[in-house]
Steps between C-alpha positions, in 0.01 A plus 500: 500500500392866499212579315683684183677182380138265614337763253741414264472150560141494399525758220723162310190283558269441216136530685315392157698169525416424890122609427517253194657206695311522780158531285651200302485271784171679621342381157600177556312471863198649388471350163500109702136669663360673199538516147611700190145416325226287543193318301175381681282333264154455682501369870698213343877588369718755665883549315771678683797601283822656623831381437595402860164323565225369238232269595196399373141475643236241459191463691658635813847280448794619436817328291778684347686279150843380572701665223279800600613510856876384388517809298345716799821332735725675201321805528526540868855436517555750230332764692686364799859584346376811329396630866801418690744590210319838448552609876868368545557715150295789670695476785840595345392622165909601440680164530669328193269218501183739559398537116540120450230461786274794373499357127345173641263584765310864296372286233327200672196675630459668189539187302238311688218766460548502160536113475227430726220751336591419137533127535102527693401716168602268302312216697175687492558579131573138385201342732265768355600347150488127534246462773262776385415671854584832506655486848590909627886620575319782687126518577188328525345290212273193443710201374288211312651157526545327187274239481715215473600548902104437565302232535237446224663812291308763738628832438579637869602884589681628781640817656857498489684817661885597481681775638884561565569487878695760715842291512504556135531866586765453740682322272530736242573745735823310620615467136431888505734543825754235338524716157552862728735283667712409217484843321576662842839320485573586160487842579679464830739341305554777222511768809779323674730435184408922379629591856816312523812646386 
């Protein structure tokens, strides 16, 4: 293979879709370690929330809920396929079957940062209106436990501090790669069909 038609070769690749898959299965790996956002209440409750990994923090033990975690499985399987699918796509961006393949994988990160951070909104929203603590999305504030969780109706305040992790970042920045990715095609697209006879 001279290096004329290996030029060529590479020129048909669609870089935005191997950068996407391969930060796709990069998000998955680091979000297991660390999370998209996380609540410490006091030395006493810690909350990591991502939608590969969410587990909860009490007095130094941690659990994770069942439909919780079986919804995190989902999750990482999604990201799985979106990965793999987005790189064979990237790969040979000009098959037949490559648009099918693009159409599914582009839209699952993007999807799932917009799923995860408006369904935790929505959380904070709703437990700041029935429970009365004004627990932070972002930021530091002091959250007073309603007094039927205490003993004797004593009206206890703690320090509760939220902030949205780094793999949140990462994240978004895949969905990023995944949308240049698909609009790169369509444009690859249009120039091939304006240049044939």
């Amino acid at each position: 293979m001279d290096i004329q038609s290996l030029r060529k070769s590479l020129i048909k690749l669609n870089w935005f879709g191997i950068a996407g898959g391969i930060l796709t299965l990069t998000v998955i790996i680091v979000s297991l370690y660390r999370p998209w956002w996380q609540l410490t209440i006091g030395d006493a409750v810690k909350i990591n929330v991502s939608p590969i990994y969410t587990n909860f923090g009490l007095l130094g033990t941690h659990f994770t809920i069942p439909l919780l975690y079986a919804l995190n499985i989902g999750s990482i399987l999604t990201f799985l396929c979106s990965g793999i699918i987005m790189l064979i796509y990237s790969l040979a961006p000009t098959k037949p079957y490559a648009k099918d393949l693009l159409d599914f994988a582009w839209k699952k990160p993007l999807y799932s940062v917009i799923t995860s951070t408006t369904c935790l909104t929505l959380i904070i929203l709703i437990s700041q209106a029935f429970l009365d603590m004004h627990i932070p999305l972002i930021g530091t504030s002091l959250v007073t436990l309603p007094t039927q969780f205490t003993t004797e109706n004593v009206s206890i305040t703690v320090l509760a501090t939220s902030a949205f992790q780094w793999p949140l970042y990462l994240a978004i920045t895949t969905a990023a790669l995944c949308i240049l990715a698909r609009i790169y095609h369509k444009k690859a697209t249009q120039q091939k069909t304006t240049t044939t006879p």
